[in-house]
C-alpha positions in Angstrom: -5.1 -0.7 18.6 -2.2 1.7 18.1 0.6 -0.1 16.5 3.1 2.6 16.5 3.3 2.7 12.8 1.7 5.7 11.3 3.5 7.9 8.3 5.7 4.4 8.1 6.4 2.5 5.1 5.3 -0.5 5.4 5.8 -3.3 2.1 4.0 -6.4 1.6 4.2 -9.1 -1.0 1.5 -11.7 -2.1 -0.7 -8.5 -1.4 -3.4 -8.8 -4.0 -5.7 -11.3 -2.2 -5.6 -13.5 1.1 -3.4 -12.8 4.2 -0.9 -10.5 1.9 -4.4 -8.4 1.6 -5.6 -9.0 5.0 -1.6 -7.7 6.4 -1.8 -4.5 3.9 -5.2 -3.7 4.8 -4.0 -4.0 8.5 -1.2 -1.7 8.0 -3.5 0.9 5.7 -5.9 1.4 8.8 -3.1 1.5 11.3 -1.8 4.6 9.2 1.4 2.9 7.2 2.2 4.0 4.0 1.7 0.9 2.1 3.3 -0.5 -0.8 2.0 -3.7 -1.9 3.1 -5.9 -4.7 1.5 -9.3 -6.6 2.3 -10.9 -10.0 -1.3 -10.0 -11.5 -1.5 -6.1 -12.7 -5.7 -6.2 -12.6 -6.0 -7.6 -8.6 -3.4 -5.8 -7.9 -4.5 -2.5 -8.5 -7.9 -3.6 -7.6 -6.4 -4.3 -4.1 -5.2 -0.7 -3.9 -8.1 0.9 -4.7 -10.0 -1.6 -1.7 -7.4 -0.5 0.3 -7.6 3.4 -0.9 -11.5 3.0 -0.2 -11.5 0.8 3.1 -8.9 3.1 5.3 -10.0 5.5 7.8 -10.4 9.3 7.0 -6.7 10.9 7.2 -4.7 7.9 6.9 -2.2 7.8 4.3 -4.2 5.2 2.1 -7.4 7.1 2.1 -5.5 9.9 0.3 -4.7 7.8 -2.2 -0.9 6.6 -1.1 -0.6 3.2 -2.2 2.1 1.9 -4.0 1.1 -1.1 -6.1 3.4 -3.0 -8.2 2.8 -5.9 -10.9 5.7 -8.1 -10.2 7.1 -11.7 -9.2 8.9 -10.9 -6.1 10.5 -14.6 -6.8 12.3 -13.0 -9.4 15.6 -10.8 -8.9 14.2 -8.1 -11.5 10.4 -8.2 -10.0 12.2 -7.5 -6.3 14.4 -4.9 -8.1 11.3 -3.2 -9.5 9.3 -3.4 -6.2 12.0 -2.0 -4.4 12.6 1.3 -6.9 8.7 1.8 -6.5 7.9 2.0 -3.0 11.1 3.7 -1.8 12.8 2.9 1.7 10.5 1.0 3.8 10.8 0.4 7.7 8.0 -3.1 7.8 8.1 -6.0 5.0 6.2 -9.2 5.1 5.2 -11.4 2.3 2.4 -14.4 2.4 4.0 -15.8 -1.3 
């Protein structure tokens, strides 16, 4: 399925595990650049590299462009410091 969506940033929340992974991973293999955020450093960054490894050849995640952030998106300074990390964005969700 073409989505329409490749080379856009795409940000998700709650992305570490469940249907925040399941939506990132979507958006990875449609071609988004994803940046993904969670409260836990460890799955986070595990949930990049899954992502990094799991995308098609010449998407923007299998070259490695995967924002992930550590941070409480509940929280005014965790949103702040999501926001400064993944740049502009054109698609959000959140499964928090």
């Amino acid at each position: 399925m073409d989505l329409g969506i490749r080379d856009r940033v795409a940000a998700v929340g709650g992305a570490s595990s469940g249907l925040g992974y399941a939506c990132a991973l979507e958006l990875a293999r449609e071609g988004a650049k994803v940046a993904i955020a969670s409260r836990d450093e460890a799955r986070i960054r595990k949930a990049a590299e899954a992502l990094r490894e799991s995308s098609p050849p010449g998407t923007p995640a299998s070259r490695g462009e995967v924002v992930a952030v550590a941070a409480d998106l509940a929280s005014r300074r965790g949103a702040d410091e999501f926001l400064a990390a993944r740049g502009p964005s054109e698609r959000s969700t959140s499964s928090s």
